[in-house]
VEXDREN-2710 file (C-alpha; in Angstrom, 1 decimal):
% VEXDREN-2710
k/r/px/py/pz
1/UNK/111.5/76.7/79.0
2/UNK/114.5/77.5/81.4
3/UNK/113.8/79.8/84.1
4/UNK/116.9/82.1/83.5
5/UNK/117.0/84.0/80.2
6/UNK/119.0/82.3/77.5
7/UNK/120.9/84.0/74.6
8/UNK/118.2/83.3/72.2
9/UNK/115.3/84.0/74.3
10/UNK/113.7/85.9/77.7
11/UNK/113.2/83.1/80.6
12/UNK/110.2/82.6/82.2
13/UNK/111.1/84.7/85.7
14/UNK/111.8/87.5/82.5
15/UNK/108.4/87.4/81.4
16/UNK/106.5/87.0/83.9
17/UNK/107.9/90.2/85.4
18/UNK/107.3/92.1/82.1
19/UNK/103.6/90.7/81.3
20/UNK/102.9/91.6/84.9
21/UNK/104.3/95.1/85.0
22/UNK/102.6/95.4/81.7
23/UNK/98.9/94.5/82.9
24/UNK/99.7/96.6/86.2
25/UNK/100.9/99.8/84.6
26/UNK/97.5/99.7/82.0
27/UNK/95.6/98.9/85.2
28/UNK/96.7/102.0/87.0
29/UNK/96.9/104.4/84.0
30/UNK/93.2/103.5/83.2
31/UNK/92.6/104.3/86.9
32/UNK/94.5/107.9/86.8
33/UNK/92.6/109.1/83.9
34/UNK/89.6/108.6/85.3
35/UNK/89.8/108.9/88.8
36/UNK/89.7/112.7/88.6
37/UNK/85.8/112.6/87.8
38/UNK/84.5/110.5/90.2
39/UNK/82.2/111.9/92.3
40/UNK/83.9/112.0/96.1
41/UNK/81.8/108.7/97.1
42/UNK/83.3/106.2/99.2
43/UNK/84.4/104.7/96.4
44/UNK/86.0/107.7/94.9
45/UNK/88.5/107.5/97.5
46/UNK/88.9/103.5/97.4
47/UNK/90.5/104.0/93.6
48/UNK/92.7/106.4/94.8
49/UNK/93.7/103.9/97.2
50/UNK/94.5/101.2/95.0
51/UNK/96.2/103.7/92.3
52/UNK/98.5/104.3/94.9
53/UNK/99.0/100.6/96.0
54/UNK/99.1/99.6/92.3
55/UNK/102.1/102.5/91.6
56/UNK/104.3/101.1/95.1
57/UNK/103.9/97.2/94.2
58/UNK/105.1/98.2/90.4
59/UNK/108.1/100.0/92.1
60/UNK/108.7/97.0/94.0
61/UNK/108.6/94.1/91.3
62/UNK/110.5/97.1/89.3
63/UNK/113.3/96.8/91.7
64/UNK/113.0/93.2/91.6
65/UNK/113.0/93.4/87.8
66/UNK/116.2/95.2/87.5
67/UNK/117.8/93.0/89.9
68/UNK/117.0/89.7/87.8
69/UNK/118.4/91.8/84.5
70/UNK/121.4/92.8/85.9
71/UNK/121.6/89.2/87.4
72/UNK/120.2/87.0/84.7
73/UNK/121.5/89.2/81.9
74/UNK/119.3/89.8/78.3
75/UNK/119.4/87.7/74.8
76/UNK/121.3/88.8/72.2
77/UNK/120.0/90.5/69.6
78/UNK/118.1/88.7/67.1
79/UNK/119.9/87.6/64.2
80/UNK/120.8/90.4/61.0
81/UNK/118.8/92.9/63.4
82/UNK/121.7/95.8/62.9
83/UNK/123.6/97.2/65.2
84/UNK/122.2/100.7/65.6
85/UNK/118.2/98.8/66.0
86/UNK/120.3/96.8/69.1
87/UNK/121.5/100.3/70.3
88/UNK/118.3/102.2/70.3
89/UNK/116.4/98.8/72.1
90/UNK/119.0/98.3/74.6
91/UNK/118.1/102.5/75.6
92/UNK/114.8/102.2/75.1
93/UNK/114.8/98.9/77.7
94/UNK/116.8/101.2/80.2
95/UNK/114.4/104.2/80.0
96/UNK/111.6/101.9/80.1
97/UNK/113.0/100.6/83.6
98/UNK/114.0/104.5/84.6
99/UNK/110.4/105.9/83.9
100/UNK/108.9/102.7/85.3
101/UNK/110.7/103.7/88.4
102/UNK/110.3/107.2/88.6
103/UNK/106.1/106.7/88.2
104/UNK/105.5/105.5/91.2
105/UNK/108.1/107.8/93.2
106/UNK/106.8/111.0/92.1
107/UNK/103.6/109.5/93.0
108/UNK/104.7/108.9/96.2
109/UNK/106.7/112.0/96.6
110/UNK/103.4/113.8/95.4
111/UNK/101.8/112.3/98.2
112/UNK/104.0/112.7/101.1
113/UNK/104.3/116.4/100.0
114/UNK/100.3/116.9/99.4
115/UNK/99.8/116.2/103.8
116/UNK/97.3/114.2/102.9
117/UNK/96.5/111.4/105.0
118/UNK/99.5/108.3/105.2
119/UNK/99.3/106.2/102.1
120/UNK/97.8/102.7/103.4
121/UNK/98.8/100.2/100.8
122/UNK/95.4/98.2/100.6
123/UNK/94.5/99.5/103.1
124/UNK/96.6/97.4/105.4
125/UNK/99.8/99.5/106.5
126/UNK/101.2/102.8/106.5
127/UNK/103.6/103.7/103.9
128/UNK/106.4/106.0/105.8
129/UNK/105.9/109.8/103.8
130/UNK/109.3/110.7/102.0
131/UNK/109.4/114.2/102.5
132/UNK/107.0/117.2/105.0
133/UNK/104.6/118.5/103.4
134/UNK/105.4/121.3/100.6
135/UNK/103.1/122.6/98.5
136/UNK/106.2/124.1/96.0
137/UNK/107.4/119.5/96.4
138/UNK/103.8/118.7/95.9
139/UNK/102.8/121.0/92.8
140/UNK/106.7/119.9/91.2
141/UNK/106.4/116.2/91.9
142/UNK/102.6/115.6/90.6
143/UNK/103.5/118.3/87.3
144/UNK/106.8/115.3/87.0
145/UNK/104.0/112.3/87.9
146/UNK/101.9/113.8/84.6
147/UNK/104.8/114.3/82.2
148/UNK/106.7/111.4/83.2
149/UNK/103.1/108.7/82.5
150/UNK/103.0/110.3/78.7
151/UNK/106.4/110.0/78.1
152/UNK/106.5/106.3/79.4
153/UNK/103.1/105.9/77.0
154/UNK/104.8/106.8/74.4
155/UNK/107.9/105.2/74.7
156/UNK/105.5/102.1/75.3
157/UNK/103.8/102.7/71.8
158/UNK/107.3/102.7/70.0
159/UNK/108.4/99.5/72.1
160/UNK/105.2/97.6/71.3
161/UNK/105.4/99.1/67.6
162/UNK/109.1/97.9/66.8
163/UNK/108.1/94.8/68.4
164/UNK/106.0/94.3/66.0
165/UNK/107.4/95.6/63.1
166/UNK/110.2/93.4/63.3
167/UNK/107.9/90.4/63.7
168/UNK/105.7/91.4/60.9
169/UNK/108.2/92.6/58.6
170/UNK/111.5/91.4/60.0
171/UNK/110.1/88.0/60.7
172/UNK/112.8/87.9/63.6
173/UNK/111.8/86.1/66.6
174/UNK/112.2/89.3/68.7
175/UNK/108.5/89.5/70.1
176/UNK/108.1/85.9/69.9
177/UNK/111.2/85.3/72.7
178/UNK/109.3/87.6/74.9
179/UNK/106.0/85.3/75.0
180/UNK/105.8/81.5/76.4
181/UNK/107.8/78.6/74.2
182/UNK/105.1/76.6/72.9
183/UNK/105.7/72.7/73.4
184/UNK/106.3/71.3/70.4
185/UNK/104.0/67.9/69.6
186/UNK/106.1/65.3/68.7
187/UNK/104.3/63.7/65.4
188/UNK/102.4/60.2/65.5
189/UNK/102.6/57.8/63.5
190/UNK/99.8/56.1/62.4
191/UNK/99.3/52.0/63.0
192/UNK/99.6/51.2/60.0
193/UNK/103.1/52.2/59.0
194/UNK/104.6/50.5/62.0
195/UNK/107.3/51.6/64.4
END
């Protein structure tokens, strides 16, 4: 499978980025839907922590995402998909990228604008704050952090749903080039027939 993405299919740097940013983004929703009724134990505070930390290394392989798109390019669409599906998928890739962005900054912004105490990512350093504290910045940025994660959920569901459609009833290869190549097993011949 070649690293770089080909125009038939995603390359492997491609995927692994996505499938990543897939598992991290469930990880942390799962974690901000629930966090809000823990009791304030020790541990309360320790999934906050790695909400946060989850939310900045997505904005970081997001950055690092885009870069390797706009570097490494996208296949073409697959074949007889027409041209207004290629439209809307080529959006909805750019929006995904845009709200998978803009998560973890109003998160951050929320943050630095709550005065809470610095963000330490894992616990291990101080993440600078972005802006003084507001309450008007921290009541505007966390109402934006809530909006934007059910707008990116849903635009996740119709992703993950066309994706499917078109393998299920397209039978296009379009989800297919986002998963690993299979290796293809040469057949064997058996002994008796010869070489």
């Amino acid at each position: 499978m070649s690293v770089r993405n080909t125009p038939e299919r995603w390359g492997l740097v491609s995927q692994a980025f996505h499938w990543l940013i897939v598992a991290l983004i469930l990880v942390i929703a799962i974690l901000g839907l629930t966090m809000g009724e823990l009791p304030r134990t020790p541990k309360y505070f320790w999934v906050y922590t790695a909400h946060k930390s989850l939310g900045i290394t997505v904005l970081a392989l997001m950055l690092a995402r885009l870069a390797w798109r706009l570097y490494a390019g996208a296949p073409t669409p697959a074949a007889g998909t027409p041209r207004w599906q290629a439209g809307i998928a080529n959006l909805t890739h750019w929006l995904l990228y845009a709200l998978a962005l803009a998560m973890p900054l109003s998160g951050w912004l929320y943050d630095s604008a709550s005065g809470l105490r610095p963000l330490r990512y894992f616990g291990q350093f101080e993440l600078p704050k972005l802006v003084a504290p507001s309450e008007w910045i921290a009541g505007l940025a966390g109402q934006a952090h809530d909006l934007l994660f059910w707008v990116l959920a849903a635009l996740v569901a119709a992703h993950a749903g066309a994706a499917f459609y078109h393998h299920l009833f397209q039978h296009d290869d379009t989800l297919v080039r986002m998963l690993p190549a299979r290796r293809r097993v040469a057949p064997t011949r058996s002994p008796d027939h010869g070489p």
